[in-house]
C-alpha positions in Angstrom: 33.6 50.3 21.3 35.5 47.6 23.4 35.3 44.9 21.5 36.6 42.7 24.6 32.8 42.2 26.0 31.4 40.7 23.1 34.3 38.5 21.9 33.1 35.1 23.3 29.1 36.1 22.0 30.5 37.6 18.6 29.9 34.5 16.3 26.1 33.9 18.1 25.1 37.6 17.4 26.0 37.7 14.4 24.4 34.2 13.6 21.0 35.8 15.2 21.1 38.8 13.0 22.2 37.1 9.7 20.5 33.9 9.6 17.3 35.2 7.5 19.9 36.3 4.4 22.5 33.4 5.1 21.9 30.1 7.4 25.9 29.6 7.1 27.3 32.8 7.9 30.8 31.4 6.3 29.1 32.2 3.1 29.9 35.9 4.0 33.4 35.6 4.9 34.7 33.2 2.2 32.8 35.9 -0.2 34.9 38.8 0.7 38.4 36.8 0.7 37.5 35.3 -2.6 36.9 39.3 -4.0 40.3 40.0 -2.0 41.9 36.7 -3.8 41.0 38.0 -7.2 42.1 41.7 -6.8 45.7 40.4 -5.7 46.3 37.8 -9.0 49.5 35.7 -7.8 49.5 34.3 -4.8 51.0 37.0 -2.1 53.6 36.5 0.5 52.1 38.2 3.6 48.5 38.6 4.4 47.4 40.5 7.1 43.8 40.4 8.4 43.5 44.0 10.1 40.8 44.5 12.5 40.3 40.4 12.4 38.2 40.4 15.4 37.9 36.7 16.4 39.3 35.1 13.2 36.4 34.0 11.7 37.7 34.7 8.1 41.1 33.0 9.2 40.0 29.8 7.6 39.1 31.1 4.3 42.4 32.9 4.1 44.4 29.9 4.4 42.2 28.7 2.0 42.6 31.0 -0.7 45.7 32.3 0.1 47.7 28.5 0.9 51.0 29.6 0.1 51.3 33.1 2.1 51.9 33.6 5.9 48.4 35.0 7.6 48.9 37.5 10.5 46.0 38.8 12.5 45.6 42.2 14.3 42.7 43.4 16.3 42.7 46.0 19.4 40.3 43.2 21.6 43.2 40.7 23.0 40.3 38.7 24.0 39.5 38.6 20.3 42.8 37.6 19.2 43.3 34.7 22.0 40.1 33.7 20.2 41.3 33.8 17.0 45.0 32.2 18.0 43.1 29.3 19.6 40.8 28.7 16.3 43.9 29.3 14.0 47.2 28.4 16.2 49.0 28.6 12.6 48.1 32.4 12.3 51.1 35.0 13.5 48.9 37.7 16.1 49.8 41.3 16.6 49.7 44.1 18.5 50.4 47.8 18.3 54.1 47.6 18.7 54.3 44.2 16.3 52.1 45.5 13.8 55.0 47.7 11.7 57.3 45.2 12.0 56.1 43.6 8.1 55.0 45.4 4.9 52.0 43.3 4.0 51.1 41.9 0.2 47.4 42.2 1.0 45.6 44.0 3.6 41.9 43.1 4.4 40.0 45.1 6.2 36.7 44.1 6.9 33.9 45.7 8.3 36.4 47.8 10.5 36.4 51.3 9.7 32.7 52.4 10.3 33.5 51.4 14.1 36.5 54.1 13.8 35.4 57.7 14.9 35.3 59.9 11.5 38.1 62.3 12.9 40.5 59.2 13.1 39.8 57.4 9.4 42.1 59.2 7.6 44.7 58.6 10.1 44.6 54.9 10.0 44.4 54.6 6.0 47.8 56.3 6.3 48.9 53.8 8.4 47.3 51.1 6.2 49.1 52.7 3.2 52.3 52.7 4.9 52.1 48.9 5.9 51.9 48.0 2.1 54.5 46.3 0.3 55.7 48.2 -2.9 52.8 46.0 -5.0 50.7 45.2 -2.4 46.5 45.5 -2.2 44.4 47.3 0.0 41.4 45.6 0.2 38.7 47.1 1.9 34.9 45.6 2.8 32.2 47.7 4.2 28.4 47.9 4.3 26.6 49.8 2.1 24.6 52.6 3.7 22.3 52.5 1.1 21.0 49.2 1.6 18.0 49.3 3.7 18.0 46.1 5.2 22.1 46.7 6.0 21.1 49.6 8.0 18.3 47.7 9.9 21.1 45.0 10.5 23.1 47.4 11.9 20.3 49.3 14.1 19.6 46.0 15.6 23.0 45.1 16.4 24.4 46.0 20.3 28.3 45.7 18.8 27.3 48.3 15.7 26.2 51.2 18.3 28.5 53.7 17.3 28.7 52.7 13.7 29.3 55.6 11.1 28.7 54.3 7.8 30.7 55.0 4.4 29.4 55.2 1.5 31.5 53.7 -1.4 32.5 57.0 -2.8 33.6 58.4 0.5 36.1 55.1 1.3 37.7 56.1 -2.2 38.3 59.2 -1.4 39.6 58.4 1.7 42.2 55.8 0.0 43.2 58.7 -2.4 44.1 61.2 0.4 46.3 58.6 1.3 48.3 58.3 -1.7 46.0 55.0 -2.6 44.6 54.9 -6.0 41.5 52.6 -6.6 41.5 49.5 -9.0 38.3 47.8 -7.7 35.2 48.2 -6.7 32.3 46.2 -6.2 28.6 45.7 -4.5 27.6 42.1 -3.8 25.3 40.3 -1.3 21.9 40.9 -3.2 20.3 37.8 -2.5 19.7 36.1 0.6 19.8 32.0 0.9 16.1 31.5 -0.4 17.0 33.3 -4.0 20.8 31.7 -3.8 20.0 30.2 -7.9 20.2 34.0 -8.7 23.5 34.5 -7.2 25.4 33.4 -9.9 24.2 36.9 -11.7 25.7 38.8 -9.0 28.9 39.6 -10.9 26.9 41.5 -13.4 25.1 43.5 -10.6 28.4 44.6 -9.1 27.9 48.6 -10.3 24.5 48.8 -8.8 24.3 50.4 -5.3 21.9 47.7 -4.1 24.1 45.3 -2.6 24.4 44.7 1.2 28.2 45.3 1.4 30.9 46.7 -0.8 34.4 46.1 -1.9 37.0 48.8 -2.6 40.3 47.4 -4.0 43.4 50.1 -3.9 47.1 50.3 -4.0 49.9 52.7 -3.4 50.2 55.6 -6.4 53.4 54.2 -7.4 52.2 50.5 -8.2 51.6 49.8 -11.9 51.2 46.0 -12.3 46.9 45.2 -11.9 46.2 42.1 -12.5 42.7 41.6 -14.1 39.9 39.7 -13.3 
């Protein structure tokens, strides 16, 4: 998929699609960096938003991560110009830049079902090899079996050669790459009109329900997890 065509309607599609769970599609990004902030206790050094697209969850980052240095790194160079011009604080990379750190955190969001299978275990070794000795791996999908995620994704032109991963498939892909799973979560179960029931989602986290899930990992060899 080149992302390239649809980086200056990204935001507006995705507005269109979401707006009946979520009027402020923020909501969606500052949830997943808030799961990321938890998984990765003290505040981390490097942060790198892999597959960041047009830096829409560059904000939230900042936010919850104010004392690390953000870097960004997405295929579309339309996308990161985008992003660089939202964010002119963020550090942008490309292919040959992108080794050049070993990251505290790692999100990556949304980005692997738009990889083709044969490639995924590929890239989690490159993922796994961009980690700092303690860092996170922190890893946000949707959940294949949420109905109304997989109409969301029928109906969207950018999602056309999505191949979906079920939670139990991305942790096995993070093992094969010498990852080992501390976290994992569903969440988004209730759209804007049921938001007062939100505050139970923590306790519906096991339940395969949710419209996205979050997989936290690190390399074999780390032992410190902090807890939520």
């Amino acid at each position: 998929m080149n992302f390239d065509e649809y980086a200056d309607k990204y935001k507006k599609l995705c507005d269109n699609l979401l707006g009946f769970f979520e009027s402020k599609h923020d909501y969606f990004l500052r949830r997943k960096i808030e799961l990321a902030a938890k998984a990765t206790g003290p505040c981390p050094a490097k942060v790198l938003d892999f597959g960041s697209g047009i830096g829409e969850a560059l904000p939230a980052m900042k936010d919850y991560f104010p004392q690390a240095k953000i870097f960004a790194y997405d295929p579309s160079e339309k996308s990161l110009e985008i992003a660089k011009r939202n964010a002119p604080w963020v550090h942008t990379l490309n292919e040959a830049t992108l080794a050049d750190h070993r990251y505290d955190c790692i999100i990556v969001s949304c980005v692997l079902h738009h990889i083709p299978p044969a490639e995924w275990a590929t890239v989690t070794d490159q993922l796994a090899r961009l980690l700092a000795p303690q860092g996170w791996l922190c890893v946000f999908e949707h959940n294949p079996w949420n109905p109304v995620t997989r109409w969301i994704v029928r109906s969207c032109p950018f999602d056309a050669d999505a191949v979906l991963l079920s939670k139990s498939s991305t942790t096995r892909l993070l093992a094969s790459s010498n990852l080992k799973v501390h976290r994992t979560k569903y969440y988004l179960f209730f759209p804007n009109i049921l938001a007062w029931f939100r505050k139970f989602e923590q306790h519906l986290s096991w339940l395969p329900l949710g419209g996205q899930y979050f997989v936290g990992a690190r390399l074999e060899n780390s032992t410190e997890t902090p807890s939520l």
